[in-house]
N, C-alpha and C positions, 0 to 999 in steps of 0.2 A: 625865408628869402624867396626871390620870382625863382620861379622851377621853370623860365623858358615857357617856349608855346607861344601860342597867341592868346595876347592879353582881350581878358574881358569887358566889355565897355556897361557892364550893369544892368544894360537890357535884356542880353540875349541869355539863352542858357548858358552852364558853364561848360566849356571843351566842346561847343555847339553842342552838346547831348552825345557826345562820343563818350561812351564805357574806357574805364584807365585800360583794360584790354585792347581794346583798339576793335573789335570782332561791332562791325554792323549790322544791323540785319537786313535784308536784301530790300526791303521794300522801303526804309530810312531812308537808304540811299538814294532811291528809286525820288524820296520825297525832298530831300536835300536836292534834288537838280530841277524839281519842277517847283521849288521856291525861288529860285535862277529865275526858271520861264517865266513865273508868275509877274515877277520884277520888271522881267523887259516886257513884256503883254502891254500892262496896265490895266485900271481897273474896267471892266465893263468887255474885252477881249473876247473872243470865244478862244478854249482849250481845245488841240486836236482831240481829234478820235484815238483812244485807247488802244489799237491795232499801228498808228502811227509813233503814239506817245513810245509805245515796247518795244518798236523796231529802233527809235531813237536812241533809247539807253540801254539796248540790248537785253531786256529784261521779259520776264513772262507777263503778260494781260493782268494776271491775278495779283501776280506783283506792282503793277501798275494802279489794279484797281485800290487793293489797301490801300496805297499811299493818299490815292485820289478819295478816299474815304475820311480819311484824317484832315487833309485839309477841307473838306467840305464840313465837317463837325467843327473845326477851329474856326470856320467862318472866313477863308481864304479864298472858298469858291463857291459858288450859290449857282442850283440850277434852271435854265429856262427854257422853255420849251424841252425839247428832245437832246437839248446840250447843256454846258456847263461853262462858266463864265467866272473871270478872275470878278473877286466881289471885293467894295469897297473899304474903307475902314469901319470899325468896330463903333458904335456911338458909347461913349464915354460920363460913366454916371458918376457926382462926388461921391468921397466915402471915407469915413471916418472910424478909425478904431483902435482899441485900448493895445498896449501890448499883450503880446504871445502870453507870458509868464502869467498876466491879471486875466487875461481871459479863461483860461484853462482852470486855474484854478477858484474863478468863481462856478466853474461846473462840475467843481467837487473833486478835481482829476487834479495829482501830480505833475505838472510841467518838465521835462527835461531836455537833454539837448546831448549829441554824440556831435564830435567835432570832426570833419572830413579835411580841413585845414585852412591853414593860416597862412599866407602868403603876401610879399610886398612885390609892387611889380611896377614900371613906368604906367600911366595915367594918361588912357586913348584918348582923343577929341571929344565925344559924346559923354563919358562920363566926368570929363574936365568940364565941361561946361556946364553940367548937374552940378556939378560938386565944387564950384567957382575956384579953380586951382587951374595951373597950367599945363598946359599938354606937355609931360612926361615927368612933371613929378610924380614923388613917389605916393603909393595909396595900399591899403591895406585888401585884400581880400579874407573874409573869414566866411567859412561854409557849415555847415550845420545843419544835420538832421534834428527835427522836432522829434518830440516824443511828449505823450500822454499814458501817465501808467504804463511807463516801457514800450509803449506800442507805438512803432515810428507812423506818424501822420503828419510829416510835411518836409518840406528842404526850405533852407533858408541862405541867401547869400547876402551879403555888408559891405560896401563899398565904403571905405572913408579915408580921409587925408594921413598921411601917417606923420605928419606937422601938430593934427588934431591931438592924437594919440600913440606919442612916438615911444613908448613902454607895452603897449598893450600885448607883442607876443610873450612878456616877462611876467606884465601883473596880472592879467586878463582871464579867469578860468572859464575855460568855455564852456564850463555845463551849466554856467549861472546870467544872470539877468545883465546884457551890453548895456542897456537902460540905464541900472543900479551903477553900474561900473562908471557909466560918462557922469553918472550926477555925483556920488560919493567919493570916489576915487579923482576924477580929473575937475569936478565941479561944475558939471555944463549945464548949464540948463536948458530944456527940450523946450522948443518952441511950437510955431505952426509946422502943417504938413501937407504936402501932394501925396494923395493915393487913386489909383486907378485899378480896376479888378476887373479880371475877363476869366470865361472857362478858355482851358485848353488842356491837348493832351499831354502827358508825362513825355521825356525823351527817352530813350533807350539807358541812358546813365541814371535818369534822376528815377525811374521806375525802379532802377537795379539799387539804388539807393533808400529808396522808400518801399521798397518790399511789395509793388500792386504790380498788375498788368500793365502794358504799356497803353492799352485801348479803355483804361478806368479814366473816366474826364476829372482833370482837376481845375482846381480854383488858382489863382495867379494875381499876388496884388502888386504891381510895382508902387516903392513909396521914395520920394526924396523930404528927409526932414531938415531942420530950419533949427539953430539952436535959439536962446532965446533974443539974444539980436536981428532975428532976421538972418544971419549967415546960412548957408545950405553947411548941412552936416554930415549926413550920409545918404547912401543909394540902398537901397533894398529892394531885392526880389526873393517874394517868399510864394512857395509852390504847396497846397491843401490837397489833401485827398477830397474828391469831388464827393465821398460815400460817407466821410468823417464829419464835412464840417460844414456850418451855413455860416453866414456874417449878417449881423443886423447893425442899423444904423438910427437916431431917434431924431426926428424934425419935431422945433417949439414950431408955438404959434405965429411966432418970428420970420420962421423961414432958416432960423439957424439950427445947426445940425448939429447934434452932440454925438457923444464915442458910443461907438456898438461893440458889442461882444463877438468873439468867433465861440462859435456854439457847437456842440456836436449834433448832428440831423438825427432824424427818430430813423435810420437805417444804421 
């Protein structure tokens, strides 16, 4: 059942990147308020000076400057000249890929999955209109560490209708393949998909979740799939350790693109 809080809308991290602790780290903070600024700026803006930014959030320079480091790595801020400037959106490449479970284990590796939880909760505006249902029905969240040979390498979150799959906290075992589940168990058949992939950095919860530093770059693909009518199905955002994993993708001669593997990188 919803445990409360504020519901996720499929895009952003889960508990914005807040640890179940509640314990921030000083310069998160520091960076959760100039994603505010960022906001009201807009893009192309100049960023105060760093002695201004500390006096504003009562924070030290060096605290300042991490955070302003992270978003310039994420691609939030880009510098020009002798200053630094809100930068615009990200350019957006197709991309197409096999599931978690097929990928892994055609590189020889055991697949697994540790379940962080299962939750049903009303259904915010942005993931209602992903997921073509109405604002405030109900929708599943399911969370999920990856694992390769034990070794945790990724978070995964699952957005889907609990109309879809209204058994799933009953049948569902969550260290096995959701895929296997919708097509055997409920009969769905998987259609087309949206996927988008960017680097970014881990939050303070999903680092603590996935066992890296929080300054390790990861990989990020958001996906809404399509069952095989056409209907949108679910919302996915799955988070790669940036050290673990590459993704490829195969273009015919056509111009159409077939499914790529997630691979482990030669690091």
């Amino acid at each position: 059942m919803w445990s409360g809080g504020i519901p996720q809308d499929g895009n952003a991290p889960v508990r914005a990147g807040v640890p179940e602790h509640g314990r921030v780290p000083k310069y998160y903070a520091v960076k959760i308020r100039l994603d505010e600024l960022l906001a009201e700026l807009g893009e192309g803006e100049p960023l105060p000076a760093e002695r201004e930014l500390s006096e504003r959030f009562g924070a030290a320079r060096e605290t300042v400057r991490q955070a302003l480091r992270e978003l310039l790595l994420e691609g939030r801020l880009r510098r020009r000249g002798r200053g630094t400037v809100v930068a615009g959106p990200k350019l957006v490449q197709p991309l197409s890929l096999v599931s978690y479970t097929e990928g892994v284990r055609r590189q020889g590796l055991r697949p697994g999955r540790r379940l962080i939880g299962l939750e049903r909760y009303p259904c915010p505006p942005r993931l209602a209109a992903e997921l073509d249902v109405a604002r405030g029905d109900a929708v599943w969240h399911l969370e999920r560490v990856l694992l390769a040979d034990d070794e945790r390498v990724g978070l995964e979150s699952t957005y889907l209708a609990v109309a879809r799959a209204p058994r799933l906290d009953r049948e569902f075992d969550p260290d096995s393949s959701f895929y296997t589940y919708l097509r055997d168990e409920l009969g769905i058949v998987l259609g087309d998909t949206d996927e988008r992939l960017e680097t970014v950095l881990a939050t303070p919860r999903e680092a603590l979740l996935i066992g890296t530093p929080p300054a390790l770059p990861m990989l990020l693909i958001h996906r809404v799939s399509r069952d095989g009518t056409g209907r949108p199905l679910e919302r996915v955002r799955s988070l790669y350790r940036g050290d673990r994993f590459s993704f490829t993708t195969r273009v015919t001669g056509d111009g159409r693109r077939g499914g790529g593997i997630p691979g482990r990188s030669a690091g």
